[in-house]
N, C-alpha and C positions, 0 to 999 in steps of 0.2 A: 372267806377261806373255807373251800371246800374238804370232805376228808375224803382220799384215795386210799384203799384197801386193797391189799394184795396177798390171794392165796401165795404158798411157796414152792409147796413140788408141784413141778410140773406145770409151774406158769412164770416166776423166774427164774427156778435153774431147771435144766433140760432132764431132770429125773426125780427121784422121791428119796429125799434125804432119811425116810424114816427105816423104807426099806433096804438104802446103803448103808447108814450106820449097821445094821443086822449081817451086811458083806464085808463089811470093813472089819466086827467082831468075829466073824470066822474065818476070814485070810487071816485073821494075825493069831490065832489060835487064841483067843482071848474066850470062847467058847469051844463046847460041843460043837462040830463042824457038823457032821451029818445030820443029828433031832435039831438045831437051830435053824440051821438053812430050810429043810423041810415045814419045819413049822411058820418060821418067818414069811416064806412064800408062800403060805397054805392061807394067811392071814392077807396078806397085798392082794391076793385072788379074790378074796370075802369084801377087799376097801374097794376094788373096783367093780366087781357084785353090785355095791350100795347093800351091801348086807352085813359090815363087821360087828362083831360086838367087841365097842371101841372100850370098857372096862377089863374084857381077856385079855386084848389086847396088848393093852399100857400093861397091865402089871408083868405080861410077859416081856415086855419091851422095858420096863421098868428094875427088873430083877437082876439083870445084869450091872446099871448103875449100884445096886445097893449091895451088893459086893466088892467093890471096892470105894477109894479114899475120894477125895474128891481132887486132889492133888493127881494122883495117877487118872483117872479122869480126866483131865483135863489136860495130861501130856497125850492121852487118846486122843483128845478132839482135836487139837493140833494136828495130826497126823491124817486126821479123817481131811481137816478143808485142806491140805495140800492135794492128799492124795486123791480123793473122792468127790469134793467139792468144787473145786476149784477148777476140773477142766467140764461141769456142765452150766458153771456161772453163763449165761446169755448178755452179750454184749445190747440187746437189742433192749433188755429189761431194765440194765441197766442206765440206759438211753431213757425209757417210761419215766423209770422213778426220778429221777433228774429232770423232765420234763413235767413232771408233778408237784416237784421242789420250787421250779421256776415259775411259775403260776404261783404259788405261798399257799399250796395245800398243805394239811396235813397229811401225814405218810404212816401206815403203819401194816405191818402184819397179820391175817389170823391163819393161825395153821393148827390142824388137826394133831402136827407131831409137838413131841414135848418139848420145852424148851431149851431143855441141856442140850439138845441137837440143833435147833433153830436159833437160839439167840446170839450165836454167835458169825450163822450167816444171815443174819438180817443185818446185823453190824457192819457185814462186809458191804451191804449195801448202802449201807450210811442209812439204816432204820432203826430208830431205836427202843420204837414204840412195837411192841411184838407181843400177843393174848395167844398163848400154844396151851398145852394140856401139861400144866403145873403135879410133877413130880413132888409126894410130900419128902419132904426134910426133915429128920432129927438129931442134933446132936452132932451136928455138921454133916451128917450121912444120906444119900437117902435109903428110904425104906421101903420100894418096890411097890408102896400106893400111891392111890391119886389123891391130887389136893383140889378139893372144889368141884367144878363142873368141867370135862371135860371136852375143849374146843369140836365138838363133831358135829357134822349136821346141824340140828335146831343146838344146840350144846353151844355153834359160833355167835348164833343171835343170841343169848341169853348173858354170854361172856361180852359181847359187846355192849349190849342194852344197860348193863352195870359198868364199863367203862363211860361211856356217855355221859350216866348219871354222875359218876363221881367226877367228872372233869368238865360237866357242864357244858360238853357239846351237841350236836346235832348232826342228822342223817341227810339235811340239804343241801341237796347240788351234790353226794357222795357218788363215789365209785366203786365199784367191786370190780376187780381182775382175777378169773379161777378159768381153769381147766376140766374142772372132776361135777360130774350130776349132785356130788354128795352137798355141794354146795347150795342149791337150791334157794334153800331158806333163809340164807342171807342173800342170795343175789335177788330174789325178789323184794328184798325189803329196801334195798340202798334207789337211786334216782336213775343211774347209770351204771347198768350190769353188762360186764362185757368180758365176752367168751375168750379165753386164750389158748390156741394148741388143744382143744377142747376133746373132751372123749364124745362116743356116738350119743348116750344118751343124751348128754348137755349140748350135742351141735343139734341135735333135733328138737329137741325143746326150744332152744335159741330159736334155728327157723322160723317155727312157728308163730313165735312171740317177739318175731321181728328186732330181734335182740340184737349186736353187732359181735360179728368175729373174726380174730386178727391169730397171726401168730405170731412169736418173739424168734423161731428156732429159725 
């Protein structure tokens, strides 16, 4: 039983859930519309760089959760997968993961964004296993920091390498499915790395290293 690993923006749904929650908080005026949006895009500009600093980042991404409940929360995220989510789900990814299932891999997520935004479209995927960038918690709240190590870059291998451990699996016969160059250092590490809808620097890296690419869109 091999383990299938799937980035999420932008390799199963057709954009970047971290940067639509940030459009989703400023259409509903749930923010500052103009210094969010500005900033929010100044930052997806830095992710696709390969240059963010993914600690600014979260807490600025983070800071809006921690003003409110978790209850109002969570009648938001509702409103995000209808609206937001739900018309760039890829039927074709869908098709992947299900074809992953039926072979009796294991299936699981790793995504850079945190999981109050992801974990509830990995579900939609019928995935329940999901390592994103853990928002801390207290007191049922959260608190606009990070908990642990944050899924980025070498940050995915590190978060993995500790799930492995604790659950006594291994990286034989695995797969990785990403999009983004940020990815790197987990797709070189799994058996089968394999490019999706890819950006330029990770299709040319691919090339090279005779890597295989598909697209799901």
């Amino acid at each position: 039983m091999a383990l299938a690993i799937f980035d999420l923006d932008n390799t199963l749904i057709a954009g970047d859930s971290d940067y639509l929650w940030g459009e989703f908080l400023v259409q509903k005026g749930y923010v500052d519309a103009d210094s969010f949006a500005e900033t929010n895009a100044g930052f997806y500009e830095d992710y696709k760089k390969g240059c963010l600093d993914i600690y600014a980042y979260q807490r600025f991404a983070l800071k809006p959760l921690s003003e409110q409940t978790m209850e109002t929360l969570n009648e938001w995220h509702q409103q995000f997968m209808v609206e937001f989510i739900e018309p760039i789900i890829l039927p074709k990814a869908l098709e992947l993961v299900e074809k992953h299932k039926q072979q009796g891999d294991d299936i699981m997520i790793v995504t850079a964004t945190n999981t109050f935004i992801t974990r509830p479209i990995g579900l939609r995927f019928g995935i329940e296993t999901l390592l994103g960038t853990e928002g801390e918690i207290k007191d049922g709240r959260y608190t606009g920091e990070i908990a642990g190590t944050p899924t980025f870059q070498e940050g995915k291998v590190i978060r993995l390498n500790e799930w492995l451990r604790e659950n006594g699996k291994t990286l034989s016969g695995s797969y990785f499915y990403s999009d983004s160059h940020n990815d790197l250092p987990l797709l070189k590490l799994v058996d089968y790395p394999i490019v999706v809808d890819g950006d330029d620097k990770l299709l040319a890296y691919a090339e090279s290293n005779n890597w295989p690419a598909m697209s799901l869109r």
